[in-house]
Steps between C-alpha positions, in 0.01 A plus 500: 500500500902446565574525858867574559666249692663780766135601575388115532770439784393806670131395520597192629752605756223764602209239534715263681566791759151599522392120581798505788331781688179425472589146665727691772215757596276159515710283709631781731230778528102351352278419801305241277466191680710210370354178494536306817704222328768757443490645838615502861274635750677681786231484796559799731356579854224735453524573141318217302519455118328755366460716770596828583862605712535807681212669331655475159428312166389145509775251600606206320816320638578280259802415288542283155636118567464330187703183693270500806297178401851339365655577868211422722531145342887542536501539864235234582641254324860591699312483828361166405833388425656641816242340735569151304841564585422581861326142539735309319764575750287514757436114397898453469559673878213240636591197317889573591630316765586645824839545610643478890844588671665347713818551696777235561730588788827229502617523841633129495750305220155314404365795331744484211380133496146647466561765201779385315431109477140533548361753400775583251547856570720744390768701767678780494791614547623123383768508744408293759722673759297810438330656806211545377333318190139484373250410184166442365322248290134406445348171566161407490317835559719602718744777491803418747812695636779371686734662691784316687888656661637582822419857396110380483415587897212565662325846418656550170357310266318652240141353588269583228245266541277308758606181472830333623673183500786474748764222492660380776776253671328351810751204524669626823491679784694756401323568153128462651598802725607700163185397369296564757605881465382519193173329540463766808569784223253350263240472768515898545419545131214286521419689814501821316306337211817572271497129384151311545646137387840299596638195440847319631716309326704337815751268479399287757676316796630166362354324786158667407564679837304900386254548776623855559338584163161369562354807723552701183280294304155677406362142629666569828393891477792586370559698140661216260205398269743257340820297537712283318702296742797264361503131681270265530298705802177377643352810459495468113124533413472638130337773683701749640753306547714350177787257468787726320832318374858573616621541194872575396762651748480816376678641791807300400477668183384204312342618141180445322647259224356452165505147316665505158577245289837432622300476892301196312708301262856515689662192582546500874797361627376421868237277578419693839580797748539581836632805648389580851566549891504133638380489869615258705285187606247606176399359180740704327757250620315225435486655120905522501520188684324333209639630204860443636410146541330442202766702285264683336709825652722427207188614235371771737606858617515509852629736783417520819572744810434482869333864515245643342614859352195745433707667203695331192788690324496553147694197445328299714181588309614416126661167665129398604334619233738336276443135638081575522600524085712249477296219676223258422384552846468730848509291824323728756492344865283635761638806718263681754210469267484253166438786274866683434630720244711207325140374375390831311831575382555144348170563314648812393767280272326179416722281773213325634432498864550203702274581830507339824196451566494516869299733726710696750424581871266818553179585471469508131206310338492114542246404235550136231612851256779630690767612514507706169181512460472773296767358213325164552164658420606699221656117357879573532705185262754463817656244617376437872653221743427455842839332588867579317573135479261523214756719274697213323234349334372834408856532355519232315214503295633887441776370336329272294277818383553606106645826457148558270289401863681731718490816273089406480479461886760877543252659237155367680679620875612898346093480338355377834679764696397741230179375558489528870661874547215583250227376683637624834514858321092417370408445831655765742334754198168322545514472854598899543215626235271260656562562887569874476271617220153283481478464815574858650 
């Protein structure tokens, strides 16, 4: 028997709608129970699976999840991965190494010595006439800050640590009072437990005269856990108390140079310098005494004045720097103390020093390494004499020097006093982390 084809589509449409309700009245209105592999049973206070709520028909609070094995093994294996994660950087924060601040206040010229030639810091504003200039840089595990100015006074700088370096000028009476302020200002904050650790960086007297600072050593129950004293003082122990170098004249506005080839392979026209305050009845005019006689003031760059002047102008600077780069060598005579500027700053252009090496009256260290004992332990290649009568041969053999010798000898001086400003910037990082942080 033919069935038509309109009757066919009908049966099929009818069936198919048949099937649909029957699976809606199953799904949204049977009370069969489902297996439990395609259910979720809601546990409620009081009415258990099964039981009977309110008096009426037997409860059964459970809904179809045909995914609940898929996201029970979902959601562990996320919480696995999370607490993984959780260890792992755990393990990174542990293993990491610990950071520390520190706080550089410059209250003396040295401090530009001590972050812009040592530890090779950046400033800003660059304008060195600003009022108020500061930076940061990282070195070792330490974090440091400096802040230097006129407008950097006492009670308003921003102090956002607990540990504080303070540089000062101790050479005379008139700056050890200014320090001495400031030491009493830094003594309150340790008072009021706003800084718990201090060090000085103090330009010392030249006659290693700085007994006014040594009731505010911790030693001496004071507060100063560390300084760093320049001059060859007695008191220098590798303890608490460390040999620092004078460095550049940074308060004459002397720059932080930096060797390039021109620095290294220039022909120099002058075999030796000498620009500097002679004092009457010193060596100094033994030095001009000697070069006059010998001529050898013919192939050097000499000037000399009668009184020392604490500032240069800007043309007296470029004429000094200019003969420091156009000679062979730096005479530096004794003054007050052996150790002057002139020394650092001939470094600074490959002119190598020519030291007297003479200790001068005071109560600076005496030992067979002084005086410069610190540039003599660290193994300056200088020149050092003990009388100026010395100089011609020293300047004869300098003219007999190849051009090829004395560009080797100017590149191993700008390396050494690489060298040195580097390990002078290791070990005031060491020394800090070491005296302030390991050992409370």
């Amino acid at each position: 028997m033919k069935i038509p084809k309109r009757k066919l589509f009908l049966l099929i449409i009818f069936a198919y709608v048949a099937f649909s309700l029957y699976a809606a009245y199953n799904v949204f209105f049977s009370n069969k129970v489902i297996s439990r592999v395609h259910r979720v049973v809601k546990k409620e206070t009081g009415a258990p699976s099964g039981g009977v709520r309110g008096g009426g028909a037997p409860f059964l609070a459970d809904e179809w999840n045909p995914w609940e094995d898929e996201e029970v093994e979902y959601n562990s294996a996320l919480n696995k991965k999370r607490e993984a994660f959780k260890k792992y950087m755990d393990t990174i924060n542990k293993n990491k190494p610990k950071r520390y601040k520190v706080q550089i206040w410059g209250k003396a010229a040295i401090g530009l010595y001590l972050w812009e030639h040592i530890l090779e810091g950046p400033l800003n504003p660059t304008d060195k006439a600003a009022q108020w200039r500061e930076g940061e840089l990282e070195s070792g595990k330490i974090d440091f800050s400096f802040y230097t100015g006129p407008a950097v006074v006492q009670g308003h700088v921003p102090l956002e640590m607990n540990s504080l370096v303070l540089v000062l000028n101790g050479r005379e009476q008139q700056k050890v009072s200014y320090s001495t302020r400031w030491l009493e200002h830094v003594q309150s904050l340790v008072q009021s437990h706003t800084v718990s650790h201090v060090a000085v960086v103090l330009l010392g007297n030249e006659q290693c005269r700085n007994d006014w600072i040594a009731a505010h050593l911790k030693r001496n129950g004071g507060f100063i856990d560390l300084l760093f004293l320049v001059y060859d003082s007695p008191w220098v122990n590798d303890k608490d108390v460390f040999q620092w170098p004078l460095g550049v004249a940074t308060y004459r506005q002397f720059p932080l140079i930096r060797p390039n080839t021109e620095l290294i392979t220039s022909i120099r026209p002058h075999l030796c310098n000498f620009l500097g305050t002679v004092y009457k009845n010193s060596s100094r005019e033994t030095l001009m005494q000697v070069l006059k006689q010998s001529g050898f003031d013919k192939e050097c760059i000499t000037a000399g004045r009668d009184k020392w002047l604490p500032q240069e102008t800007s043309d007296s600077l470029k004429r000094y720097q200019t003969a420091l780069a156009q000679s062979e060598l730096t005479l530096s005579p004794v003054g007050v103390n052996t150790e002057c500027y002139r020394i650092y700053e001939a470094c600074s252009y490959g002119s190598v020093p020519v030291v007297e090496d003479v200790l001068t009256p005071g109560s600076c260290a005496a030992g067979p390494s002084s005086p410069l004992r610190l540039l003599k332990a660290a193994g300056a290649p200088f020149i050092f004499i003990s009388d100026w009568r010395e100089l011609p041969a020293i300047l004869e053999r300098e003219r007999r020097m190849s051009q090829e010798q004395r560009v080797d000898r100017r590149r191993r001086l700008l390396e050494w006093y690489s060298g040195f400003r580097q390990q002078m910037k290791d070990r005031f990082t060491e020394v800090i982390e070491e005296k302030f942080f390991k050992n409370g």
